[in-house]
N, CA, C and O of each residue as an XYZ file, in Angstrom:
264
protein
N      88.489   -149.562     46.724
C      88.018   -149.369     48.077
C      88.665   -150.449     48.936
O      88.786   -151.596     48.505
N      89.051   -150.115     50.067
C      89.526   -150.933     50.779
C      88.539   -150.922     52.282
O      88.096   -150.088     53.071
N      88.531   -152.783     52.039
C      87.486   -152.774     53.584
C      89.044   -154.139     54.488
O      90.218   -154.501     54.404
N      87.882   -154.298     55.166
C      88.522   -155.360     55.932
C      87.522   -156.802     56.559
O      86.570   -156.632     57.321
N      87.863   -157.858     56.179
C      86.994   -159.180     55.680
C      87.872   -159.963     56.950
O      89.101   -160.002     56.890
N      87.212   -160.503     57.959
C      87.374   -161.324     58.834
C      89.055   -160.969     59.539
O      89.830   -161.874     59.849
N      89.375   -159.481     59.695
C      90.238   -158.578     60.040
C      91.431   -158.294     59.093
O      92.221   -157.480     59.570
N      91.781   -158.813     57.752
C      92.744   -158.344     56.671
C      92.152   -157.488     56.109
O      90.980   -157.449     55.734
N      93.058   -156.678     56.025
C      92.564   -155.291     54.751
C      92.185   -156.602     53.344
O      92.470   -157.800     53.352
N      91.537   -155.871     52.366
C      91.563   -156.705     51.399
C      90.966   -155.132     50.595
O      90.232   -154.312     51.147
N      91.562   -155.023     49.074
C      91.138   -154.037     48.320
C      89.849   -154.692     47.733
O      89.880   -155.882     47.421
N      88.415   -153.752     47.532
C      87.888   -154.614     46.754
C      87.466   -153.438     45.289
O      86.853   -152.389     45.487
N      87.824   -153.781     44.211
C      87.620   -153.056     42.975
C      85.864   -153.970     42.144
O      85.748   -155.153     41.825
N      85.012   -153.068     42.057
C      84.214   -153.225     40.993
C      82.807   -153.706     42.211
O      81.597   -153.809     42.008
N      83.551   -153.895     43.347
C      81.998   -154.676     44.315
C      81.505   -153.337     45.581
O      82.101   -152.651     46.411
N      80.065   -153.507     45.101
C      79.612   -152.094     45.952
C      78.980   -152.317     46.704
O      78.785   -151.666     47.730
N      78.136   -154.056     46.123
C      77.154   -154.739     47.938
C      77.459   -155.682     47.968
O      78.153   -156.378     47.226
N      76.759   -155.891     49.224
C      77.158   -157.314     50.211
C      77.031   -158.533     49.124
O      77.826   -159.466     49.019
N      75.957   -158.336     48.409
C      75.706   -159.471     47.281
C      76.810   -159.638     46.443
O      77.115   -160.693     45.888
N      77.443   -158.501     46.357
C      78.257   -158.626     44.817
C      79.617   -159.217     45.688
O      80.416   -159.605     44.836
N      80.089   -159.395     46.836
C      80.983   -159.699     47.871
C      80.469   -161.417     47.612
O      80.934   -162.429     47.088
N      79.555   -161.108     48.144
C      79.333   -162.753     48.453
C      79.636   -163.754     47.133
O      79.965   -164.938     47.201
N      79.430   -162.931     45.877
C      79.685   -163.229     44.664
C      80.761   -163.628     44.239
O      80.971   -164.750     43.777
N      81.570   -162.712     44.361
C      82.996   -162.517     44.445
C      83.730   -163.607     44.609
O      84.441   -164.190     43.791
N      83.377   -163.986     46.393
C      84.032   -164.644     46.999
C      83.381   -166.374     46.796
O      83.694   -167.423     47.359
N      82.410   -166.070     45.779
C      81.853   -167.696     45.819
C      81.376   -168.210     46.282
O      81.258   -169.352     45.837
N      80.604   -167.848     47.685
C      80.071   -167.971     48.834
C      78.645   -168.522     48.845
O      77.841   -167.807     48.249
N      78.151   -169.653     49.402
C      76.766   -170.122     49.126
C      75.691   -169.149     50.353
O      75.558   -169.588     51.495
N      75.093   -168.007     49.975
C      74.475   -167.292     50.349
C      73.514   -168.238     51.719
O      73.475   -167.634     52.791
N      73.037   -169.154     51.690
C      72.354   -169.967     51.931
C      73.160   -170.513     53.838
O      72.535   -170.731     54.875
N      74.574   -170.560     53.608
C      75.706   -171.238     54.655
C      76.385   -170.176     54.967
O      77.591   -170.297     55.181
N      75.895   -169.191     55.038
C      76.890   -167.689     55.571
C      76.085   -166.793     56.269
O      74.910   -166.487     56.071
N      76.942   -166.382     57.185
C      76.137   -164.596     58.062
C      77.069   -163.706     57.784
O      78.272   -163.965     57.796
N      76.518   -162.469     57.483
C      77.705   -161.540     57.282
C      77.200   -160.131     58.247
O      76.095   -159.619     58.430
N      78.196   -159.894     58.606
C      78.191   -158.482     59.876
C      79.162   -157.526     58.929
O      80.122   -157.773     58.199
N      78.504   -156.401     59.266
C      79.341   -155.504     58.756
C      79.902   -154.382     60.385
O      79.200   -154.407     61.395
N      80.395   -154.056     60.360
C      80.462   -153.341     61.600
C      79.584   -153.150     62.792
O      78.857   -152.234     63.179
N      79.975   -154.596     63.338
C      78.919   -155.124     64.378
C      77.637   -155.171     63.947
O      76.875   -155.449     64.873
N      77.086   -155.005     62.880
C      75.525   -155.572     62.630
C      75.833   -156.468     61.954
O      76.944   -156.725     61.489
N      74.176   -157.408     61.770
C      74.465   -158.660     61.096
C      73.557   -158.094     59.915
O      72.528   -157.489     60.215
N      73.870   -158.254     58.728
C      72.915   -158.145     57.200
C      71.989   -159.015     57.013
O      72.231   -160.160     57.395
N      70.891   -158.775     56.482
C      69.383   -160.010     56.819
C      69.855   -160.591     55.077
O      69.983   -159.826     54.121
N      70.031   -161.980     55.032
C      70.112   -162.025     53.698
C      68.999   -161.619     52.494
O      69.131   -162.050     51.349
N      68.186   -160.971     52.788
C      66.881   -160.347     52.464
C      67.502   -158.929     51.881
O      66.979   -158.433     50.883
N      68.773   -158.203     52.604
C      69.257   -157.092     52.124
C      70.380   -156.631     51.597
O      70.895   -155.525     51.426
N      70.824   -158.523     51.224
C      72.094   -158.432     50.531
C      72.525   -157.468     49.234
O      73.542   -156.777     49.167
N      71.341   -157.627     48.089
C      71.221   -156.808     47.659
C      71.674   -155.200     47.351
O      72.374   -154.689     46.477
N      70.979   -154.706     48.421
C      70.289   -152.977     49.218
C      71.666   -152.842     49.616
O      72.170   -151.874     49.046
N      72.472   -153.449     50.382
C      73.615   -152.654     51.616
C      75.173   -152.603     50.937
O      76.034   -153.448     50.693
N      75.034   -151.005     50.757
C      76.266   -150.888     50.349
C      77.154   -151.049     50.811
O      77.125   -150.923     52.036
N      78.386   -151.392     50.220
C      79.792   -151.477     50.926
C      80.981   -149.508     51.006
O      81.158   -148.543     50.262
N      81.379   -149.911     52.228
C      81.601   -148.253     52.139
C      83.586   -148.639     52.437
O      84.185   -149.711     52.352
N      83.880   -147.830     52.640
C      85.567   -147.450     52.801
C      86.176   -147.710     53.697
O      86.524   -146.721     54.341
N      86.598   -148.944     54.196
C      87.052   -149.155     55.676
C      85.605   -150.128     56.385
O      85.580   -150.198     57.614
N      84.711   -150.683     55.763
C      84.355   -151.837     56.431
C      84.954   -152.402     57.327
O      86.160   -152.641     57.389
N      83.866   -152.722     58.311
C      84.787   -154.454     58.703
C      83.756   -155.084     58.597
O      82.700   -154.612     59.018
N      83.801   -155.913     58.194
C      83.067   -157.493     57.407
C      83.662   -158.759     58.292
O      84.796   -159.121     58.606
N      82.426   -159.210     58.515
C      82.706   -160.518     59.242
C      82.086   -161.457     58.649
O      80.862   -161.334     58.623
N      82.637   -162.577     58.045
C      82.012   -163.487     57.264
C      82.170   -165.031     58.232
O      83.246   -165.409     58.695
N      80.704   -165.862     58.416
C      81.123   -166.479     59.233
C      80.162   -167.871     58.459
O      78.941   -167.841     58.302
N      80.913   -168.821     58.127
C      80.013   -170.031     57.440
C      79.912   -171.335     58.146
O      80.629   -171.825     59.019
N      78.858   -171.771     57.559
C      78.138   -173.046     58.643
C      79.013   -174.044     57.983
O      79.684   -173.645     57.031
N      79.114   -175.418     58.389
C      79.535   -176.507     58.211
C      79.078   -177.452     59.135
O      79.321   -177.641     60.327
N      77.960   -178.307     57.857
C      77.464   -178.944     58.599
C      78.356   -180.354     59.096
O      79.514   -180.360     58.679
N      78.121   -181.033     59.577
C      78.602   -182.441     60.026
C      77.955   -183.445     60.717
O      76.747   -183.206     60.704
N      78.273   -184.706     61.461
C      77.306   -185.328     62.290
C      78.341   -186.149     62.700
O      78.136   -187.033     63.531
C-alpha cells in the first residue's frame, strides 16, 4: 500500500493502523500528533484507524527544550 507521510509517497507493506505506523517508525506515541487527511487521530484510536491507499499522514513531534 502506498500512502504518503509528511508529503513523500512511502510504500508501507505489513502496517494496517496508525499504531502499527507509529511502530514502525519508532515513534514515542507519547511526543507525536498524527493527521491523516486533515483530521487529527486521538491517541486513544491509534489502535482502531485503519490505514487505507493513498493516505496523507502528517506526523508532527514535540521537542522539548528550555
Amino acid at each position: 500500500m502506498q500512502v504518503y507521510i509528511n508529503g513523500e509517497a512511502q510504500k508501507l507493506d505489513e502496517v494496517r493502523t496508525v499504531a502499527g505506523l507509529v511502530e514502525r517508525l519508532a515513534l514515542n506515541i507519547r511526543k507525536v500528533a498524527i493527521e491523516i487527511n486533515h483530521a487529527i487521530v486521538p491517541r486513544s484510536l491509534y489502535d482502531q484507524t485503519i490505514l487505507c491507499e493513498g493516505d496523507k499522514i502528517e506526523i508532527v513531534q514535540f521537542i522539548g527544550g528550555g
